[in-house]
C-alpha positions as CSV (number, residue, x, y, z in Angstrom):
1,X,-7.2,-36.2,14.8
2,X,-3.9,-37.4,13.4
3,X,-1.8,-35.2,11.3
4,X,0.4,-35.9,8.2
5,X,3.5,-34.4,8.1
6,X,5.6,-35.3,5.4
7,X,8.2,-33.8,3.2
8,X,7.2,-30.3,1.7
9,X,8.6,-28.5,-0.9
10,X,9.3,-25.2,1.3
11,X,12.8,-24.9,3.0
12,X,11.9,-21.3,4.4
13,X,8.2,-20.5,3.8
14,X,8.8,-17.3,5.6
15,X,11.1,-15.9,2.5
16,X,7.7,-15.4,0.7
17,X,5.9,-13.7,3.1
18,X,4.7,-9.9,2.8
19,X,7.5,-8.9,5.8
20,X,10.0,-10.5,4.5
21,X,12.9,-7.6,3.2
22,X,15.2,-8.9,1.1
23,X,19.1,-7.6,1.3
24,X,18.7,-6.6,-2.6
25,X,15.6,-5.8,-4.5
26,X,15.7,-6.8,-8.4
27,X,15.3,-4.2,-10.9
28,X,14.8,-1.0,-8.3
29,X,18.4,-0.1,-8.2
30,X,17.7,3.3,-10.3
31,X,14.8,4.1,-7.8
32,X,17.2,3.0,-4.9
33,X,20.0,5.3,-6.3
34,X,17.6,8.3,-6.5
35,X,17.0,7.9,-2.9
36,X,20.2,8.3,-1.9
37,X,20.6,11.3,-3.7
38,X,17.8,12.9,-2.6
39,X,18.6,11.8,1.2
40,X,22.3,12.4,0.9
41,X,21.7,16.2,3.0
42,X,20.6,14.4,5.7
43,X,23.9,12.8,6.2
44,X,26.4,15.6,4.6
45,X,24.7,18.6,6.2
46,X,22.2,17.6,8.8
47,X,20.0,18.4,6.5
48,X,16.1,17.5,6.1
49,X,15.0,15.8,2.7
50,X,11.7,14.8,1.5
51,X,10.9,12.0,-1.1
52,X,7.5,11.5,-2.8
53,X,6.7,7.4,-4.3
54,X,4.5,6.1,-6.2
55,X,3.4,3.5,-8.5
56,X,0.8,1.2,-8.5
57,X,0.4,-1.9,-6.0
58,X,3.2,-4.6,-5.8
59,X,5.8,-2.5,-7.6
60,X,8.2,-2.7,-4.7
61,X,7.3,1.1,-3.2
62,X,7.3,-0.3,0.6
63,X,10.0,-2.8,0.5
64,X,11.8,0.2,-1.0
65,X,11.9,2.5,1.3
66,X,11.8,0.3,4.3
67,X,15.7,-1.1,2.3
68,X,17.0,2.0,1.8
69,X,16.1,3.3,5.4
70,X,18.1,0.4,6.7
71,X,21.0,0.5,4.8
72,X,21.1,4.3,4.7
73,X,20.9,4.1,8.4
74,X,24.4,2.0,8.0
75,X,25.7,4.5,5.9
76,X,24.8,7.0,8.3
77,X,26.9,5.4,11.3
78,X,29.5,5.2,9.4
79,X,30.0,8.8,9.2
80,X,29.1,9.6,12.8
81,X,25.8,10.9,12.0
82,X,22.5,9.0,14.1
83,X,19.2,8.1,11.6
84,X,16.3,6.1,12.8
85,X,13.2,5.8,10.8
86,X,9.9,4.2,11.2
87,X,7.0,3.2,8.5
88,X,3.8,4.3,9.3
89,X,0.5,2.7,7.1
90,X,-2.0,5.7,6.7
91,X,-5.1,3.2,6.1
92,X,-4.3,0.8,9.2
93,X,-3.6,4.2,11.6
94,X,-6.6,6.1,10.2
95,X,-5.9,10.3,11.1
96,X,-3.3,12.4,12.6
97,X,-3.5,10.7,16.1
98,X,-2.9,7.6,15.1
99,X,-0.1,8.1,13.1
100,X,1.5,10.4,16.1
101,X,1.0,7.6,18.5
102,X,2.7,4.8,16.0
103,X,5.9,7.0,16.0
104,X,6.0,8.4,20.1
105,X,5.8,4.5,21.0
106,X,8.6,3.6,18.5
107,X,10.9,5.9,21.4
108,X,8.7,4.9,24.0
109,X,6.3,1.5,23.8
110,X,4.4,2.2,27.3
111,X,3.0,6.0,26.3
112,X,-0.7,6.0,26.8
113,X,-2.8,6.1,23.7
114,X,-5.2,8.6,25.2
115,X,-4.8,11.7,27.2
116,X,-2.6,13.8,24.7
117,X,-3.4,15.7,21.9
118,X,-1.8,16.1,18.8
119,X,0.2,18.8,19.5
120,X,1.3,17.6,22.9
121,X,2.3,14.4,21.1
122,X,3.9,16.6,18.2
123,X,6.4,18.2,21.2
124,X,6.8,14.5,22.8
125,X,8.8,13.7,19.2
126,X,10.4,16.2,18.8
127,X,12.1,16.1,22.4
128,X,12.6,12.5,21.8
129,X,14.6,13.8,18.5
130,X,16.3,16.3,20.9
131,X,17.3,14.6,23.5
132,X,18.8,11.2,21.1
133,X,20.1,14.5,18.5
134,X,18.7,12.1,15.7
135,X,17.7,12.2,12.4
136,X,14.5,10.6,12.1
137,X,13.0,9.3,8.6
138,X,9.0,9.2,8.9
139,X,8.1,6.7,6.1
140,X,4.0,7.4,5.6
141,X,3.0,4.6,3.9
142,X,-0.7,5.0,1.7
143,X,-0.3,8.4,2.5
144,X,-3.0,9.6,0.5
145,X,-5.6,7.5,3.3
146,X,-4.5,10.5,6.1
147,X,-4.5,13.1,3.7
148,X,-7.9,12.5,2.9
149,X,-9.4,12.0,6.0
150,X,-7.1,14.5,8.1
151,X,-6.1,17.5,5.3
152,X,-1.8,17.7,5.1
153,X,-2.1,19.2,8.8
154,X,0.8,16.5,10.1
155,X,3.2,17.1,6.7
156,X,3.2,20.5,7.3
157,X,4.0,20.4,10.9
158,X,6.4,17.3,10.5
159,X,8.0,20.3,7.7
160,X,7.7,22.8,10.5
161,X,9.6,20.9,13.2
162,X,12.9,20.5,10.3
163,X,12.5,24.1,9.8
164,X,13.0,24.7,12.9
165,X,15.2,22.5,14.6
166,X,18.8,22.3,14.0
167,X,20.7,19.5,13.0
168,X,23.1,19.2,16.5
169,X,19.0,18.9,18.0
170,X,17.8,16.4,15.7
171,X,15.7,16.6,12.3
172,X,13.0,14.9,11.0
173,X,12.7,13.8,6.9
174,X,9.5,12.7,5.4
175,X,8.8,9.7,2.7
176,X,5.9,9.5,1.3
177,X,4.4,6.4,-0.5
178,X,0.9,6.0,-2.2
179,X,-0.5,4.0,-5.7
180,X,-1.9,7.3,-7.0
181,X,0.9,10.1,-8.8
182,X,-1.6,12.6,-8.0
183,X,-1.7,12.4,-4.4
184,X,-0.1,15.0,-3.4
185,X,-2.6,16.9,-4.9
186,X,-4.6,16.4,-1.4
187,X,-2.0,18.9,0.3
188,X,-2.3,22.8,0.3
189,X,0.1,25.0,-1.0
190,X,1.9,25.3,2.3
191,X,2.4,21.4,3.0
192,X,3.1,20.8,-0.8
193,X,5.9,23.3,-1.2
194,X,8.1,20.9,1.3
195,X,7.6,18.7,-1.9
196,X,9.6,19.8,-5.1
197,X,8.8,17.9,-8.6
198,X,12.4,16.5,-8.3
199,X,11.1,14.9,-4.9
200,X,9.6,12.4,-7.0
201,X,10.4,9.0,-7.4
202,X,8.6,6.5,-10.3
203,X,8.1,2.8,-9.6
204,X,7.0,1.4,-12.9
205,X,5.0,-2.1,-13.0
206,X,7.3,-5.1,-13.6
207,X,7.4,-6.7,-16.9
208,X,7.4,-10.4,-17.2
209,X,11.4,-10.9,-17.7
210,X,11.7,-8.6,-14.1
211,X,9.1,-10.8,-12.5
212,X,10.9,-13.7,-13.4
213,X,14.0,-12.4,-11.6
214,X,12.0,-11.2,-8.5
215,X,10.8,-15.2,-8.8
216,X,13.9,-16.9,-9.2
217,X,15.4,-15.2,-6.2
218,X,12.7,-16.0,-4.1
219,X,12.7,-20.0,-5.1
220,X,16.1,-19.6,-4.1
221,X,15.7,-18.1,-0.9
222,X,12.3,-20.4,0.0
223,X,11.6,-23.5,-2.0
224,X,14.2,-27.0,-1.9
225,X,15.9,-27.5,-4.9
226,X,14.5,-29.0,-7.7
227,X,10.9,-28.5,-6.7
228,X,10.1,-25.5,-8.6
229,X,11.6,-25.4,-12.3
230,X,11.9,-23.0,-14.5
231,X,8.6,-23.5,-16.6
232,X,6.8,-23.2,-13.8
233,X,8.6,-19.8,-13.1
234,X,8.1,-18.9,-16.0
235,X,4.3,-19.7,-16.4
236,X,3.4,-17.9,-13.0
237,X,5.6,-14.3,-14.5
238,X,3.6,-14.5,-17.5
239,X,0.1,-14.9,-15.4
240,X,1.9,-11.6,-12.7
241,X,2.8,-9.6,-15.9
242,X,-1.2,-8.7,-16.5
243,X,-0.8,-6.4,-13.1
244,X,2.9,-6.1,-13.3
245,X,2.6,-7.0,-9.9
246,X,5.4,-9.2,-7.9
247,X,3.6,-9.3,-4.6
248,X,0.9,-11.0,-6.5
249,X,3.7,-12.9,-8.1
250,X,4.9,-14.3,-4.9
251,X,1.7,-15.1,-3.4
252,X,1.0,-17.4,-6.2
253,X,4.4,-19.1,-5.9
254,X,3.7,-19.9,-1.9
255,X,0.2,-20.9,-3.2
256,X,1.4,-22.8,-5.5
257,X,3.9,-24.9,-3.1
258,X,1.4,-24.9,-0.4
259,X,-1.3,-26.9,-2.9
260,X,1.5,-29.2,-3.9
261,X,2.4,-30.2,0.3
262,X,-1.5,-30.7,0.6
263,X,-1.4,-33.2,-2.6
264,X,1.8,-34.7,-0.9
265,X,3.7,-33.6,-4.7
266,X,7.4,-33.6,-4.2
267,X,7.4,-30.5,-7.3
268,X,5.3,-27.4,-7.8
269,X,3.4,-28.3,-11.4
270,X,1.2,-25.9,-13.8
271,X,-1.8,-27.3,-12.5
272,X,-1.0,-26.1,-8.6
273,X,-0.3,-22.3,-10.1
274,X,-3.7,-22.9,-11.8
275,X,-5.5,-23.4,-8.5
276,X,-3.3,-20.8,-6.7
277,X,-4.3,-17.5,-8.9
278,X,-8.4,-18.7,-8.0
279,X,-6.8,-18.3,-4.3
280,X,-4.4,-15.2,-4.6
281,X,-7.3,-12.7,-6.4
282,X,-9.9,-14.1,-3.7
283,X,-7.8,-13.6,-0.3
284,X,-6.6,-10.4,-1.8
285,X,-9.8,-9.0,-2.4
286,X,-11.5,-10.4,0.4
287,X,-9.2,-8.8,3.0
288,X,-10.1,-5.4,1.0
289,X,-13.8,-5.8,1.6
290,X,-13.9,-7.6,4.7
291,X,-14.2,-4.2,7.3
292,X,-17.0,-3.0,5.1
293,X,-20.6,-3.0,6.3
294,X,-23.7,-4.0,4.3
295,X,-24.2,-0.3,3.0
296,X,-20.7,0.7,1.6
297,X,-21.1,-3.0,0.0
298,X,-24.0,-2.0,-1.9
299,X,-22.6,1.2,-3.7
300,X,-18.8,-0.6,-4.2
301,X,-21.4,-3.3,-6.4
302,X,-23.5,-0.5,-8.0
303,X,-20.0,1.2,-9.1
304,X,-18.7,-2.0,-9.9
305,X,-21.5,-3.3,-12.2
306,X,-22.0,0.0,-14.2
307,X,-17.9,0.5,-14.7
308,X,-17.2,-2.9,-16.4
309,X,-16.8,-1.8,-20.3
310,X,-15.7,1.8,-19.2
311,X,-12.6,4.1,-17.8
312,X,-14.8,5.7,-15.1
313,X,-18.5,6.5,-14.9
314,X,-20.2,9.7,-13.3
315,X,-21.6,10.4,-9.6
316,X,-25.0,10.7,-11.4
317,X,-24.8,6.9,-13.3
318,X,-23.1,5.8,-9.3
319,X,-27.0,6.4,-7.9
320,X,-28.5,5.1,-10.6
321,X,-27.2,2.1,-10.6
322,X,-26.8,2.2,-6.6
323,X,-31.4,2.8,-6.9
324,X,-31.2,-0.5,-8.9
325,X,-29.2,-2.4,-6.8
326,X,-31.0,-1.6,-3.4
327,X,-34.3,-2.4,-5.1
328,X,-32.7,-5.5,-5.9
329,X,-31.5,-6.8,-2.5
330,X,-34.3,-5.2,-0.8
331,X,-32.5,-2.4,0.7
332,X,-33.1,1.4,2.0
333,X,-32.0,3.6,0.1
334,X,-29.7,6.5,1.1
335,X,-29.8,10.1,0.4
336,X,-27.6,11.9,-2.3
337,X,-25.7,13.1,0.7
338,X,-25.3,10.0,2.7
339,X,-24.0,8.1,-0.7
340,X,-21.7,10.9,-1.1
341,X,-20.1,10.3,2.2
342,X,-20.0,6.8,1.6
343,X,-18.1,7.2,-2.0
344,X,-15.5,9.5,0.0
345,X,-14.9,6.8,2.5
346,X,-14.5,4.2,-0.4
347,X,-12.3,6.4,-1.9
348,X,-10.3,6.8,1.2
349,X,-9.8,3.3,1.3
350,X,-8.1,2.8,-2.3
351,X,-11.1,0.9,-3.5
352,X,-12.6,3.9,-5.6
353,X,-10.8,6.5,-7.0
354,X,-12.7,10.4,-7.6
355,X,-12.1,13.4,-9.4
356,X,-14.0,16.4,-10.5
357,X,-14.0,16.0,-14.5
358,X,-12.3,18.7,-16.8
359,X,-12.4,19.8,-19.7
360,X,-15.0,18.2,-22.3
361,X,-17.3,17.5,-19.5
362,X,-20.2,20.2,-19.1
363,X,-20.3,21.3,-16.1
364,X,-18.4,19.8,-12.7
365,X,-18.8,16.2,-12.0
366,X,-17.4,13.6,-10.0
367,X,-15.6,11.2,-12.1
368,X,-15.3,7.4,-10.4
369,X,-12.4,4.9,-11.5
370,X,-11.7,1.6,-10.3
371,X,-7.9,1.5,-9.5
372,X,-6.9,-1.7,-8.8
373,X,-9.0,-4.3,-8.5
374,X,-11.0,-5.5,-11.6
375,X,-14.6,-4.5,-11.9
376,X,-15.8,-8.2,-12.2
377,X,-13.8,-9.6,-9.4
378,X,-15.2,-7.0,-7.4
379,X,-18.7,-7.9,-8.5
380,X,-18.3,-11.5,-8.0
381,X,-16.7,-10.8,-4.8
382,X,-19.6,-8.2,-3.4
383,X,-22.6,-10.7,-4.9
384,X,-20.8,-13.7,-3.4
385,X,-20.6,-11.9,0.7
386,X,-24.9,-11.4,-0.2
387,X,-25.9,-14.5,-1.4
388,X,-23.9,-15.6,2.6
389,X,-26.2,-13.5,4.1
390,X,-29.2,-14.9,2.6
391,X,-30.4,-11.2,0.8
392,X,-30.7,-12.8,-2.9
């Protein structure tokens, strides 16, 4: 087969991509700034400092932190003191061990991911810490994923170790990152007091005139001149502003420019952003779903379906819907406590989201929200991956 490879309308494709950092970050200066001041010990006294952020997806938590870490790491050179740091995703390194081995192996690639516990890895940091006499930023991305599944065992002893460690032996600082404000809720009382209220650090959803900016930069960076113009900027911030969301934002631009290469168009035009927003909300949402099996799929649909016109919807109305859908596909199904476990593992994985209801409700509940993706996508999605497997 013959390929065609003519002009494109890409002069770095690369600039759009997910791990791309950029040396500035539009409209999180403040957030940037409040960093610094909260980090500022570390450099000044050898001090340790924790930051908390949150905010929902694509509002610029990762890129962030992973910025500042860099450029505070600069700052800290300058001024004779050694930083490192090293971001961590809580959902992809699922538990306590696996976070523990993702930062040994950033001091030492070869150590052997079994044979160790966690304490014995615990003491292999900290004499890494010791022996460089480093300040070490631990950036725990989706936090809220370990905390669920492993308690706030690894804050508290990541708190410990600063405690107890002097700055001429090397410290450690903590940043947290999740979508949900409420997640530090998961730690105890001893883990959450290394956490102040002033620890906290807002990242707000983009409105369309910030998404435009984000967009412009990134034409800039990524796309020739002259291929995208400024409606079509325009039109693709106004179809981001309904999730305030510049990662989605993005995505649709590189979309966008890849639709126009295959149609051999030397500009990006409305119609290729059409056809690119059908792509972005598919991939998205099929990389979400794709590492869960046929069972989990079946409650995600039966929360899905019931939670369209509504903010949440009970555990009790979750199996009765989840009774109606198993009859439906022809499907065993579960026991209260087998769903249960299933919900908690969907709500580990950001999909769900569950709390016991409050006041107005009788009695204690579990309440179940959708948090990010829309209930009809989800549906559409979830119905879609059956109808492949031949079950309707």
């Amino acid at each position: 087969m013959s390929f065609r490879a003519g002009p494109s309308v890409f002069k770095d494709q690369g600039k759009l991509s997910f791990d791309y950092l950029p040396e500035k970050l539009p409209h999180r200066e403040k957030q940037m700034q409040r960093l610094f001041s909260l980090m500022r010990p570390v450099v000044e006294a050898g001090a340790s400092s924790n930051a908390f952020l949150y905010g929902p997806v694509g509002t610029g938590k990762t890129h962030s932190a992973k910025r500042f870490c860099l450029d505070f790491k600069k700052f800290a050179a300058e001024r004779d003191r050694a930083v490192d740091f090293y971001p961590v995703n809580c959902r992809q390194r699922m538990g306590d061990d696996a976070v523990l081995l993702a930062l040994v192996r950033h001091f030492d690639a070869h150590f052997p991911d079994r044979g160790f516990s966690v304490a014995e890895k615990l003491e292999t940091l900290r004499r890494h810490l010791e022996k460089q006499r480093l300040h070490f930023i631990v950036i725990l991305d989706e936090v809220d994923a370990l905390l669920k599944k492993s308690g706030a065992d690894l804050v508290y002893a990541f708190a410990r170790i600063a405690e107890e460690t002097t700055s001429a032996k090397g410290n450690i600082s903590m940043i947290l990152i999740s979508q949900r404000p409420n997640a530090l809720e998961y730690m105890d009382a001893a883990a959450l007091s290394t956490f102040r209220r002033t620890n906290v650090v807002e990242f707000p959803r983009y409105d369309e005139a910030e998404l435009r900016d984000i967009l412009a930069d990134r034409v800039a960076l990524a796309m020739h001149p002259g291929t995208v113009d400024g409606d079509v900027v325009d039109m693709i911030a106004e179809t981001a502003e309904e999730f305030g969301d510049a990662r989605f934002a993005i995505e649709t631009l590189e979309k966008a420019g890849m639709l126009a290469d295959e149609e051999a168009s030397e500009t990006v035009v409305p119609e290729h952003v059409r056809g690119a927003k059908g792509q972005v909300h598919t991939t998205y949402v099929e990389e979400r779903l794709k590492h869960l099996d046929a069972p989990k799929r079946l409650v995600l649909l039966a929360i899905a379906r019931s939670i369209r016109k509504k903010t949440h919807i009970t555990m009790g109305q979750a199996e009765a819907a989840y009774e109606v859908v198993c009859e439906e596909f022809g499907e065993k199904r579960r026991a209260h406590t087998q769903l249960w476990k299933y919900v908690r593992e969907l709500d580990a994985l950001g999909l769900i989201d569950t709390k016991l209801s409050g006041e107005g409700v009788v009695g204690k509940t579990t309440l179940i929200s959708l948090p990010e993706i829309p209930a009809k996508v989800l549906c559409d999605n979830l119905e879609r991956s059956f109808k492949k497997k031949g079950r309707m």
